[in-house]
C-alpha positions in Angstrom: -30.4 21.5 -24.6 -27.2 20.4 -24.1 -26.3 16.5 -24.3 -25.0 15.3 -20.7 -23.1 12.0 -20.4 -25.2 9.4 -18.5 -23.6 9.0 -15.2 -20.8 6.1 -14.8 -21.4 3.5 -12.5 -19.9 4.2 -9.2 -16.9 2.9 -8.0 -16.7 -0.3 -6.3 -16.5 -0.6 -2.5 -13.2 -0.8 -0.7 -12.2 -4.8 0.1 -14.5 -6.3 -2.9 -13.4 -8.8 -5.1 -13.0 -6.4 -7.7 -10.3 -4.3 -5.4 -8.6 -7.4 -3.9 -6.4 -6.4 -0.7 -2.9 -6.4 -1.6 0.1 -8.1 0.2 1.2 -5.0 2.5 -2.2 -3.2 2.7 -2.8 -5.3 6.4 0.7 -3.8 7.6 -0.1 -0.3 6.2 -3.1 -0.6 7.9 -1.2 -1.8 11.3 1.1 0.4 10.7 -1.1 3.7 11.2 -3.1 2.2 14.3 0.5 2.0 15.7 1.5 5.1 14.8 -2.2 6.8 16.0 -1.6 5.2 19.4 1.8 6.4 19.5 0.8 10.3 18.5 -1.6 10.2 21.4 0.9 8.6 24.1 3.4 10.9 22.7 0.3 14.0 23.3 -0.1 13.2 26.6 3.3 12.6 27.9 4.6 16.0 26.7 1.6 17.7 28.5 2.3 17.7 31.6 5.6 19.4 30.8 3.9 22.5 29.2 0.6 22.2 32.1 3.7 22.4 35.0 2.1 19.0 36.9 4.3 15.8 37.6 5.7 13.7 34.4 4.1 10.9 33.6 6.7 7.7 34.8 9.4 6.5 32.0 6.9 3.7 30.7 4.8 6.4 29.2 7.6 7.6 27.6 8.3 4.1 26.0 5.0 3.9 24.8 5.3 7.3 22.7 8.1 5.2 20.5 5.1 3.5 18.9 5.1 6.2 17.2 8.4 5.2 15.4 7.6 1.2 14.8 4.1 2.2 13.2 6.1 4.3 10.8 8.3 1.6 9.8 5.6 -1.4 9.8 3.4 0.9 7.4 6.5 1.3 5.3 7.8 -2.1 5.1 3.8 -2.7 4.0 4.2 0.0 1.3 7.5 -1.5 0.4 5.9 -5.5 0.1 2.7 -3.7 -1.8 5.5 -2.1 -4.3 7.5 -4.9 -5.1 4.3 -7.1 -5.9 3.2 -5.1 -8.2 6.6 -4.7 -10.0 6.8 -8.5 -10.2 2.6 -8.4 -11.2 4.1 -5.9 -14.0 7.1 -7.4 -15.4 5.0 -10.6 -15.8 2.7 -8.9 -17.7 5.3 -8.1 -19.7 6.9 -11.2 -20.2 3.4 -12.9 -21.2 2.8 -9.8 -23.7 6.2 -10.5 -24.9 6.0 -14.4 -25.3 2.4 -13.9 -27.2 3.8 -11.5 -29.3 6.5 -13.8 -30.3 4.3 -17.0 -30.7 1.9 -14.9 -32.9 4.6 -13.2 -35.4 4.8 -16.4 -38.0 8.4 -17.8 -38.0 10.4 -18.6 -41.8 10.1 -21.9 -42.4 12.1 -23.8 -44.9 9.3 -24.4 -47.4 8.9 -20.9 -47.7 12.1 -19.9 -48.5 13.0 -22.4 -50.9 
């Protein structure tokens, strides 16, 4: 017989308090709604043009640059989610850092004398 590991306990869900949302992940989210509903606009002004039947008025057309803002709200939500967890990291660092330094024992003048 060969010796299996014992399964691992599965991953916890999405938006517990173990996988707390981050500061961008509500624009990211935003973001590709806007975007979706942009693709679609964008999908059904353009068929007419290939189907040979009248175009859709100019206000369709403005609808397809949705497409465009979702990109950049999911971006600037990647961007926010990046920069927290630079600052999350170099915190971390600077409180590994400071321990390290408060545990190393300092000379004192008793010691050297």
């Amino acid at each position: 017989m060969t010796d299996t590991p014992a399964p691992s306990a599965p991953a916890p869900a999405p938006g517990t308090a173990k996988d707390p949302a981050g500061p961008g992940d509500g624009l990211v989210r935003i973001g590709a709604i806007v975007f979706i509903v942009g693709a679609v606009a964008t999908l059904v002004t353009v068929a007419p043009l290939f189907l040979g039947t009248t175009p859709f008025p100019t206000v369709a057309y403005l609808v397809s640059m949705l497409m465009a803002v979702g990109f950049v709200v999911a971006a600037v939500g990647v961007l926010r989610t990046v920069g927290e967890q630079r600052r999350q990291a170099k915190s971390a660092v600077a409180a590994s850092a400071a321990s390290a330094a408060s545990a190393s024992p300092a000379a004192s003048p008793s010691a050297v004398a």
